[in-house]
TORGU-67358 format. One record per residue: residue in one letter; x, y, z of N, C-alpha, C in turn; residue number from 0. Coordinates in steps of 0.001 Angstrom, whole numbers. Atoms other than C-alpha are relative to their C-alpha. Example, Ala and Ser with C-alpha at 12.3 -4.5 7.8 and 13.67 -1.06 7.14 Angstrom:
// TORGU-67358
A_890_-1190_0_12300_-4500_7800_900_1200_0_0
S_-820_-1190_-60_13670_-1060_7140_-770_1090_730_1
***
This chain:
// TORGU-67358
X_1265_-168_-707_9851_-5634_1154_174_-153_1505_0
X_-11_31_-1617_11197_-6707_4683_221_1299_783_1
X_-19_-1199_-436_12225_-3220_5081_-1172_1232_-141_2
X_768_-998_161_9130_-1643_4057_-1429_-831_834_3
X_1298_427_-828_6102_-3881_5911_263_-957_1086_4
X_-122_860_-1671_5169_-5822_9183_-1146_-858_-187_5
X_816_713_-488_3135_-8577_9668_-1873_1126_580_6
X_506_-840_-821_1226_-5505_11555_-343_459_-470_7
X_251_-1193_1132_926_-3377_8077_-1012_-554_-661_8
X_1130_568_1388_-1611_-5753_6409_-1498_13_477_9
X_1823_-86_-278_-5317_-5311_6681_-736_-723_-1154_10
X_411_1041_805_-6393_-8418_4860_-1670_-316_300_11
X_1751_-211_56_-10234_-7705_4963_-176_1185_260_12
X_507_-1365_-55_-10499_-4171_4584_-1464_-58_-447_13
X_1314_-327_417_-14259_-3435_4575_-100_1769_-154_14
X_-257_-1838_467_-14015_468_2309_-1178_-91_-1011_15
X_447_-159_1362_-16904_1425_418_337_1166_-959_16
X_-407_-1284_795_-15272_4053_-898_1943_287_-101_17
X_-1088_-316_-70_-11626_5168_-2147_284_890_1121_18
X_-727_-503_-837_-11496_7747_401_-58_-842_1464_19
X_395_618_-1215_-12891_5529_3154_1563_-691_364_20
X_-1417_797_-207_-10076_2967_2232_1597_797_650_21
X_-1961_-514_-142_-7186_5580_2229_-135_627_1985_22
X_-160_-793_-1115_-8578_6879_5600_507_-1227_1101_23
X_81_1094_-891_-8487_3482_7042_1652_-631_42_24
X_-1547_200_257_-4958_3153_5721_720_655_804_25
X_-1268_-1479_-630_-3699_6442_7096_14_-550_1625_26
X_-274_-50_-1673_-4881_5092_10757_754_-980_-549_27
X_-603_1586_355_-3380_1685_10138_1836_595_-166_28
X_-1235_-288_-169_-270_3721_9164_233_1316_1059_29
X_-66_-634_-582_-667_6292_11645_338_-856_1653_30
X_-284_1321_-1163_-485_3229_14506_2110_-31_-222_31
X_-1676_406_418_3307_2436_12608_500_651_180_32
X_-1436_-1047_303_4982_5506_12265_0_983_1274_33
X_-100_-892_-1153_3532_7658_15352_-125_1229_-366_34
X_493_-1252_693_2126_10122_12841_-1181_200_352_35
X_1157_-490_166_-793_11765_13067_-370_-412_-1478_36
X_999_181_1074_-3696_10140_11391_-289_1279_-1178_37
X_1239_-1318_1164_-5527_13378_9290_1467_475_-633_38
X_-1055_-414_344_-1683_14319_8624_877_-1278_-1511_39
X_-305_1292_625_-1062_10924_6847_-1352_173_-1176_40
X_818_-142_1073_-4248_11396_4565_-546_514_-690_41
X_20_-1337_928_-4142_14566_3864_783_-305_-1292_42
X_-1361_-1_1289_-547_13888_2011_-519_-805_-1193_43
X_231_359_1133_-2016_11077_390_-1328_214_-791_44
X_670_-676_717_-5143_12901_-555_427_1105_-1040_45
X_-659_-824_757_-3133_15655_-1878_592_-430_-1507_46
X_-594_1134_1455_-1408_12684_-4380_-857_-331_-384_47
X_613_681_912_-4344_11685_-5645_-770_1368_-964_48
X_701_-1159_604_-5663_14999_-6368_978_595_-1455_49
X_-827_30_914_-2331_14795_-8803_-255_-747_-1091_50
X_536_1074_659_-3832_11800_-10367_490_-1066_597_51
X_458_769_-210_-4578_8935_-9765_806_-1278_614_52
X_-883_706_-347_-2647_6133_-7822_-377_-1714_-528_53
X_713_829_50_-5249_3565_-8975_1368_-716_-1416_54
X_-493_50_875_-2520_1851_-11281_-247_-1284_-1117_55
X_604_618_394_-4730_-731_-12794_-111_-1566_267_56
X_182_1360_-222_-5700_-4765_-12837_-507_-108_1262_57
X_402_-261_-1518_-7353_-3742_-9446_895_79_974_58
X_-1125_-78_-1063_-4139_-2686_-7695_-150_1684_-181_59
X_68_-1291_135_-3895_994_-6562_1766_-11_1317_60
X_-1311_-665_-726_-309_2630_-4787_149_1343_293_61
X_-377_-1262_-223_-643_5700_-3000_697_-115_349_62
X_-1350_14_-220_1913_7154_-2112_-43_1732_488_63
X_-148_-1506_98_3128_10478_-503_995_-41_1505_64
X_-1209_-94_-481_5977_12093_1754_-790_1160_1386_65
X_545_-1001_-1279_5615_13688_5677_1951_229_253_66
X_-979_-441_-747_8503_15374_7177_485_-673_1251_67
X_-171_719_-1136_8834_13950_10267_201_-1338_473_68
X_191_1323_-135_8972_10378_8976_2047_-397_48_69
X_-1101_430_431_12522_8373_9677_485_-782_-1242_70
X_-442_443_1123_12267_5969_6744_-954_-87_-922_71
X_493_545_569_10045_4251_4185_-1409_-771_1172_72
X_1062_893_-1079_6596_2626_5811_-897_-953_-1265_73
X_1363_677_825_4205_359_3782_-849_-804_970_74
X_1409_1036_-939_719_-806_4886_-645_-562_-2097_75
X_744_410_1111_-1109_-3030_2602_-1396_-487_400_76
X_1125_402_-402_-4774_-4034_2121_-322_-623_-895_77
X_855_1482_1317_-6906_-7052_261_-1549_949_875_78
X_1088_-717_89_-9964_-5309_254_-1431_-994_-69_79
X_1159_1448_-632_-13357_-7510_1429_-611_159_-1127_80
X_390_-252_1831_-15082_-5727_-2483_593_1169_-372_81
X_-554_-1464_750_-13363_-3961_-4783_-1057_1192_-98_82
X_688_-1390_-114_-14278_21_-4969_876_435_-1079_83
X_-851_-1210_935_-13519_2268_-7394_806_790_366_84
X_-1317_-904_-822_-10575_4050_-7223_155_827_-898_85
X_-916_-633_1136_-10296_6088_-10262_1048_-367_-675_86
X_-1610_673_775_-7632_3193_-11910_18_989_-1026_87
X_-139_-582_1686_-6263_4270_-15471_-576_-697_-397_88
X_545_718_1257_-8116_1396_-16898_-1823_-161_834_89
X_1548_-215_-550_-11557_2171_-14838_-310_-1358_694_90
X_451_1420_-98_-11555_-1357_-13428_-98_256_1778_91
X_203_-192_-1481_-12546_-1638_-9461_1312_-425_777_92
X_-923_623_-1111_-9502_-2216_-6566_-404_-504_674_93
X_98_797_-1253_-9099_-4582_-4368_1564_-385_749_94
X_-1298_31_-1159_-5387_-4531_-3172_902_1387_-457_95
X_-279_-1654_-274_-4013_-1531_-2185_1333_-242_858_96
X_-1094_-335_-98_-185_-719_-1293_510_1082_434_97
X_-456_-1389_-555_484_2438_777_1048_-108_368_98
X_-1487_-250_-562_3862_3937_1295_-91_1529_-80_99
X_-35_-1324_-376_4514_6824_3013_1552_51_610_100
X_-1575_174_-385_8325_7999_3109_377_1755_386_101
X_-670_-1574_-95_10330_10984_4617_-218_660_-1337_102
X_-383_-786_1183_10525_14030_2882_974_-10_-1099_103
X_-1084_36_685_13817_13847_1816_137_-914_-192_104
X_-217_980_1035_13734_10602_364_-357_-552_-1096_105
X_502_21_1309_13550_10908_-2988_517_-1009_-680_106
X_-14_1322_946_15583_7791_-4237_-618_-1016_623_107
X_600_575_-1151_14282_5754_-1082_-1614_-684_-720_108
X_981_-357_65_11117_6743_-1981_-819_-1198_-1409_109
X_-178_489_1293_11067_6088_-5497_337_-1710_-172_110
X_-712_1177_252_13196_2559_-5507_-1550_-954_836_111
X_978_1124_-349_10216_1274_-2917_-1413_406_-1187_112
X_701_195_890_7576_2400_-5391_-97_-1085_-705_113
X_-505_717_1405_9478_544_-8421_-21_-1845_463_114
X_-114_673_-423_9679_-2271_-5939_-1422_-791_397_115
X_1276_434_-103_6183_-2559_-5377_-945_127_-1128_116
X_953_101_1684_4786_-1922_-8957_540_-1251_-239_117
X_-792_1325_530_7367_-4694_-9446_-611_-1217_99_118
X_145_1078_-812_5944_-6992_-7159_-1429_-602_-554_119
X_1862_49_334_1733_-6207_-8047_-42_-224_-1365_120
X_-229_235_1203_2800_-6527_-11435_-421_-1223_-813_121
X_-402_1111_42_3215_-9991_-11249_-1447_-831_371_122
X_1294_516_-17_-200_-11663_-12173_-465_-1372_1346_123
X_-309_1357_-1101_470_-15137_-9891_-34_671_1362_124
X_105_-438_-1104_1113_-13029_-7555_-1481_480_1278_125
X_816_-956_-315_-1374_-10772_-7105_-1982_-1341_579_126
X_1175_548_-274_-4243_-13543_-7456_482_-704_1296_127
X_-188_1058_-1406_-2466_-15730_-4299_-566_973_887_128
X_254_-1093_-1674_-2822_-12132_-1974_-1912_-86_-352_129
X_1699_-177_-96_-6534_-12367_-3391_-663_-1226_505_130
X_85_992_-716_-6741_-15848_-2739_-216_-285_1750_131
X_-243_320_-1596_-5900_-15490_1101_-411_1109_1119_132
X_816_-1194_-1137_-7442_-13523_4344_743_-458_935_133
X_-937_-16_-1645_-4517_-14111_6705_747_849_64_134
X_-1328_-832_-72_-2416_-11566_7343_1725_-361_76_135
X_-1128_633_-377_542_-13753_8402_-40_-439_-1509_136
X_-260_193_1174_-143_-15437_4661_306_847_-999_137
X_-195_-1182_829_-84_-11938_2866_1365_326_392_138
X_-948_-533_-253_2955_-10918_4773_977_-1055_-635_139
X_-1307_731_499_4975_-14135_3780_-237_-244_-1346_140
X_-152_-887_1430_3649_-13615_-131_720_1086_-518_141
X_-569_-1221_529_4864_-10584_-377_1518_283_610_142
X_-1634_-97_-81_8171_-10813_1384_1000_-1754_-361_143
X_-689_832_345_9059_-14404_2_1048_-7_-667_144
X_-871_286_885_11041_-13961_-2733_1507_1143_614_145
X_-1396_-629_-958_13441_-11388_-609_341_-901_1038_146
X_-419_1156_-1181_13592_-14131_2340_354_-783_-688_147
X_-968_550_124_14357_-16311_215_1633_311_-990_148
X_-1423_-841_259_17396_-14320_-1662_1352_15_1156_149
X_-1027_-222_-1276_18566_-13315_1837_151_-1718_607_150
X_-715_678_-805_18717_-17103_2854_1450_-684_-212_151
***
């Protein structure tokens, strides 16, 4: 995770009443990081949802989608101020949300941070501490703890 978010990526009170509101609010949020164009960033991941659905249930959703012009992997995350419907698979409302937006051409890249972040939201304990907390500095060291502490 240290390679995929910033302190800078978390929007720990997203106020979205709506799935697209949220993803638009994402795309600036990641449009700030990468030096992409906003409407270019939420198109892609409008385009992925129009594939189905990123909403991947227990109120966690992971879009996801690929720009050309990007150098690596990016993730923004959000704790959401009330869950919104997102279209999950199990119809239940989101409230933390996981965007990654990776080069084109990185298709294992790509993929491995997915697997890495289903991995992570997976993880029930987890998931209730990021709901638990409205600091950004506390969300960022949740979610990259268990790699900080590996790497110490």
């Amino acid at each position: 995770m240290l390679d995929l978010i910033t302190p800078h990526a978390i929007l720990p009170n997203l106020k979205a009443g709506s799935k697209k509101q949220a993803l638009q609010d994402m795309a600036r949020k990641a449009a700030e990081l990468t030096g992409q164009h906003e409407r270019a960033i939420f198109d892609v991941l409008l385009e992925r949802e129009r594939l189905g659905t990123t909403g991947v249930g227990h109120g966690i959703a992971i879009p996801h989608g690929k720009l050309p012009s990007l150098e690596r992997v990016y993730g923004v995350f959000a704790r959401l101020e009330r869950p919104i419907d997102f279209d999950a698979i199990d119809d239940q409302p989101v409230d933390l949300i996981f965007l990654l937006i990776a080069p084109e051409h990185a298709g294992a890249d790509h993929l491995k941070a997915l697997a890495r972040v289903s991995r992570l939201l997976r993880d029930q304990a987890m998931c209730e501490k990021l709901r638990g907390t409205d600091s950004a500095d506390a969300i960022y060291a949740l979610l990259t703890q268990q790699e900080a502490s590996h790497a110490a």
